[in-house]
N, C-alpha and C positions, 0 to 999 in steps of 0.2 A: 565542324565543332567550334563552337564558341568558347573554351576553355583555354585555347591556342594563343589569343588574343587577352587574355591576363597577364598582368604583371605578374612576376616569381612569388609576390610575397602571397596574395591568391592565390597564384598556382599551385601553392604548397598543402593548402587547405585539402586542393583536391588527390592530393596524394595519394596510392593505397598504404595502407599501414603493413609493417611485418608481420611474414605469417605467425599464427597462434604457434609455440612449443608443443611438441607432441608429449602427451602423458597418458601413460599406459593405462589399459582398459583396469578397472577394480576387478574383482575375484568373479561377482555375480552383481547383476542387476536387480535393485531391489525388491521388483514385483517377481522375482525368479527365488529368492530368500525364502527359507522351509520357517524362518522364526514367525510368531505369534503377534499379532498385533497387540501393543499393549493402547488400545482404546477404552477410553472409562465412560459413563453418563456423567450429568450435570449435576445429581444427587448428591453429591460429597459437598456442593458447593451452596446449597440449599441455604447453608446458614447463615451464609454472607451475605441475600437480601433481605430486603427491609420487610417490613410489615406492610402490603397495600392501603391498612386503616391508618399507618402511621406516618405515610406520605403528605407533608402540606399540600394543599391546592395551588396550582399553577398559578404566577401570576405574570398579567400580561401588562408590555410597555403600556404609553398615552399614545391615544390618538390621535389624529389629526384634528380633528375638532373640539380633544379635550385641550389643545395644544392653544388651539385660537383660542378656546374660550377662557383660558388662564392668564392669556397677554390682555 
């Protein structure tokens, strides 16, 4: 082992850490739960995009050549 031959202040890196505290299992697991999923669509949310015709057109940086040709 190569770790035998660090100094303490590395050594310590390689420490194990204390173990995790035990805490007790929940009641039921939740794929095991009789409750309902409460999943919705995207449809309530319809109103909050824009209009596709009301989108500006993308605009894009300078080129490399429009770059030379402005210096």
């Amino acid at each position: 082992k190569m770790t035998q031959y660090l100094p303490p202040n590395l050594l310590a890196l390689f420490a194990p850490r204390d173990p995790l505290p035990f805490a007790p299992p929940l009641d039921k697991p939740s794929w095991l739960k009789k409750t309902p999923w409460l999943y919705s669509g995207v449809g309530s949310f319809l109103h909050v995009f824009e209009d596709p015709k009301d989108t500006p057109d993308p605009t894009f940086g300078e080129t490399r050549e429009e770059k030379i040709e402005r210096k």
